[in-house]
Chimera marker file (.cmm) of the C-alpha trace (Angstrom):
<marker_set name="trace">
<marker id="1" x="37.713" y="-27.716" z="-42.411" r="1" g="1" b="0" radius="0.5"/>
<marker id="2" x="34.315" y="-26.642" z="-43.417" r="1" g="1" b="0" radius="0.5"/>
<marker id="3" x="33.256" y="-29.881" z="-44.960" r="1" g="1" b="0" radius="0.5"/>
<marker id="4" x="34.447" y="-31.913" z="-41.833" r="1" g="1" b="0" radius="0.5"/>
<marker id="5" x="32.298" y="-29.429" z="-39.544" r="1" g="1" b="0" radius="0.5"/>
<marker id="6" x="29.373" y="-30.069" z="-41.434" r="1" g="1" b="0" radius="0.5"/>
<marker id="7" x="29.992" y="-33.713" z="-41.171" r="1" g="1" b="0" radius="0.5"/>
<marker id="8" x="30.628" y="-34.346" z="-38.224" r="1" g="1" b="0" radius="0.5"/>
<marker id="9" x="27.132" y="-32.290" z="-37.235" r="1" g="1" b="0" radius="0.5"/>
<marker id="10" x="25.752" y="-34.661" z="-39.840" r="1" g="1" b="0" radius="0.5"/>
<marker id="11" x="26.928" y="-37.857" z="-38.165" r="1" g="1" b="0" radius="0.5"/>
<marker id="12" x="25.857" y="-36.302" z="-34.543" r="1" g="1" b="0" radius="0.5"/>
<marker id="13" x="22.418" y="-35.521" z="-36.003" r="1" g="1" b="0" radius="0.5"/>
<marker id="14" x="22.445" y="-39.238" z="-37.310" r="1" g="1" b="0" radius="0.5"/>
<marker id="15" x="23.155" y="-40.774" z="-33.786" r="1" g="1" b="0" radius="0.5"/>
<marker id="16" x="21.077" y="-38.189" z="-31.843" r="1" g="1" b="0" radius="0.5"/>
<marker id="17" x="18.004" y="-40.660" z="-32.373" r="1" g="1" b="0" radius="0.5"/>
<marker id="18" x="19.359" y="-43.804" z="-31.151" r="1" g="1" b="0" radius="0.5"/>
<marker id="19" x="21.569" y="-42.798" z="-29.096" r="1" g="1" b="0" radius="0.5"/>
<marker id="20" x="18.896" y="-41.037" z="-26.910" r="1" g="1" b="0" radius="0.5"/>
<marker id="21" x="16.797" y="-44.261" z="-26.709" r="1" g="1" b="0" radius="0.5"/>
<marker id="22" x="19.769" y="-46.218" z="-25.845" r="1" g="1" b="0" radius="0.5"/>
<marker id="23" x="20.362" y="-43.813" z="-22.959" r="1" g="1" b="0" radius="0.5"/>
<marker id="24" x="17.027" y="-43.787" z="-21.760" r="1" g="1" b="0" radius="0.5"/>
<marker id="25" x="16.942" y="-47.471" z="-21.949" r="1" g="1" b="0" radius="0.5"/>
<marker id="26" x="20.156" y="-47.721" z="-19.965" r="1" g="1" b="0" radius="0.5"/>
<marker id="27" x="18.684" y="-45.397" z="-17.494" r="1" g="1" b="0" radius="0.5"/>
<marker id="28" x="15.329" y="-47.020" z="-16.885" r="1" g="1" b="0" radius="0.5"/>
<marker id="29" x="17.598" y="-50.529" z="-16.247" r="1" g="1" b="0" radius="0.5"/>
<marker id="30" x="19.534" y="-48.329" z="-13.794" r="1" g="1" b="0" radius="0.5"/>
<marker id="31" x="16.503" y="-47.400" z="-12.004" r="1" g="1" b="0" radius="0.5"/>
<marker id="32" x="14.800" y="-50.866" z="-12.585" r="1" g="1" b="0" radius="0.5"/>
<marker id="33" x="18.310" y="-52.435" z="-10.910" r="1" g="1" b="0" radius="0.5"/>
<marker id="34" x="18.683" y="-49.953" z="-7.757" r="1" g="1" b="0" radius="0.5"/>
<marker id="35" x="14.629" y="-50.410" z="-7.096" r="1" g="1" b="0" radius="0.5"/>
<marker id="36" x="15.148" y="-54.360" z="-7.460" r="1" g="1" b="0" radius="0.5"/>
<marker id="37" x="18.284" y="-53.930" z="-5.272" r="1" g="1" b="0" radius="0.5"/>
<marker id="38" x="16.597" y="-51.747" z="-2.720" r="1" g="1" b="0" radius="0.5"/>
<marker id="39" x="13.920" y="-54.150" z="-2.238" r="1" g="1" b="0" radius="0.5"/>
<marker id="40" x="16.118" y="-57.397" z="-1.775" r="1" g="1" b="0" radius="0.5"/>
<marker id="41" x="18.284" y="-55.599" z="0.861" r="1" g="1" b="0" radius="0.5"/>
<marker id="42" x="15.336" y="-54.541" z="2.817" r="1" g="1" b="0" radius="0.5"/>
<marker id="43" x="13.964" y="-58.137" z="2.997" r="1" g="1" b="0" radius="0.5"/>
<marker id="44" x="17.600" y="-59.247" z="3.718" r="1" g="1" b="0" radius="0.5"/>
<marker id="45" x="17.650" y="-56.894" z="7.010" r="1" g="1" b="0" radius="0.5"/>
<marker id="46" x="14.276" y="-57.555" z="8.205" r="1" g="1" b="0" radius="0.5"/>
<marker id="47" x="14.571" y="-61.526" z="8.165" r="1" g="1" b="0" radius="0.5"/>
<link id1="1" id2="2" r="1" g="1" b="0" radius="0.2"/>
<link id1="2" id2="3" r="1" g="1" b="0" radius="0.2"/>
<link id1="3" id2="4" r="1" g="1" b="0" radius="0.2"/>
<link id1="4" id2="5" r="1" g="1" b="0" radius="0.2"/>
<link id1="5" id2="6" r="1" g="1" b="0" radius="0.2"/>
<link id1="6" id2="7" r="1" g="1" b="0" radius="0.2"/>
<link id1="7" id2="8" r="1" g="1" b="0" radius="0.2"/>
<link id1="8" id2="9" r="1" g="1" b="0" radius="0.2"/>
<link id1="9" id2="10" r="1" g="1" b="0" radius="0.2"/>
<link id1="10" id2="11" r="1" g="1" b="0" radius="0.2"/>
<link id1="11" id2="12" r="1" g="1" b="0" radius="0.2"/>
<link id1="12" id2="13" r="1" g="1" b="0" radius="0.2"/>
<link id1="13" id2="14" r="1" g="1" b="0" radius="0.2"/>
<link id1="14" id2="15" r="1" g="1" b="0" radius="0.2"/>
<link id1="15" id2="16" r="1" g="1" b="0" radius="0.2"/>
<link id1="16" id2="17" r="1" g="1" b="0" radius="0.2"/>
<link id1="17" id2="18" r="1" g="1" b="0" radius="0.2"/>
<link id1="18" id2="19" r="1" g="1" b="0" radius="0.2"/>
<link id1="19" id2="20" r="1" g="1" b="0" radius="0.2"/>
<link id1="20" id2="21" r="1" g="1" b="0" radius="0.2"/>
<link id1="21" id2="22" r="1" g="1" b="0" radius="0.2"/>
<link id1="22" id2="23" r="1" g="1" b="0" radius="0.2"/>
<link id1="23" id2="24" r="1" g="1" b="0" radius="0.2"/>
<link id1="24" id2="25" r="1" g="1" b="0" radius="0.2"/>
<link id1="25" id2="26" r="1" g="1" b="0" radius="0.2"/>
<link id1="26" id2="27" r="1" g="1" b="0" radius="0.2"/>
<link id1="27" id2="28" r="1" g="1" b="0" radius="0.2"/>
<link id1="28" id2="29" r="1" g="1" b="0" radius="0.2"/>
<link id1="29" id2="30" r="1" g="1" b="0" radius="0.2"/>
<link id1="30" id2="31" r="1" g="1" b="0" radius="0.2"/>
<link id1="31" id2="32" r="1" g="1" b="0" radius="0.2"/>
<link id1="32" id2="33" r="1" g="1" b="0" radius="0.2"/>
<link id1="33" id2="34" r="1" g="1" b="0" radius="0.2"/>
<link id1="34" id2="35" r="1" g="1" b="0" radius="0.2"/>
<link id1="35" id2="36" r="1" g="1" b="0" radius="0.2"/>
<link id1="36" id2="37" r="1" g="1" b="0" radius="0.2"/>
<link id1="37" id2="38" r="1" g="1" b="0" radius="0.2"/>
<link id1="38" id2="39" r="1" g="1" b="0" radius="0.2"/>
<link id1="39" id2="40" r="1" g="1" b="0" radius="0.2"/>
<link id1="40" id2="41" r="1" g="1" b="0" radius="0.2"/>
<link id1="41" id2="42" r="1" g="1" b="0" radius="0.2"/>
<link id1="42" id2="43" r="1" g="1" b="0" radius="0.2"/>
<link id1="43" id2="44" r="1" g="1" b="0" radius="0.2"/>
<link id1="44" id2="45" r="1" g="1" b="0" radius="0.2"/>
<link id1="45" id2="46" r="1" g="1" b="0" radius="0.2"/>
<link id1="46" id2="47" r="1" g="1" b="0" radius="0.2"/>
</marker_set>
C-alpha cells in the first residue's frame, strides 16, 4: 500500500510539469478563441 502511495506521488510529480503547460496552453487558446469570437460578433451586429 505504501509502495503504491509513493508511486503514484511519483507519477503525479512526473506529470505536474507538462501537464501545467498543457493547461495553460489550453487556457490561453480559450481566451485567444472567446476574444476572437467577441470581436467577430461585434462586427456582425454593427454591419
Amino acid at each position: 500500500m505504501r509502495s503504491f502511495h509513493s508511486l503514484r506521488l511519483y507519477y503525479l510529480h512526473k506529470l505536474q510539469i507538462p501537464f501545467a503547460s498543457a493547461r495553460k496552453e489550453f487556457l490561453q487558446g480559450i481566451t485567444l478563441l472567446r476574444h476572437f469570437h467577441s470581436r467577430t460578433l461585434g462586427r456582425h451586429f454593427r454591419a
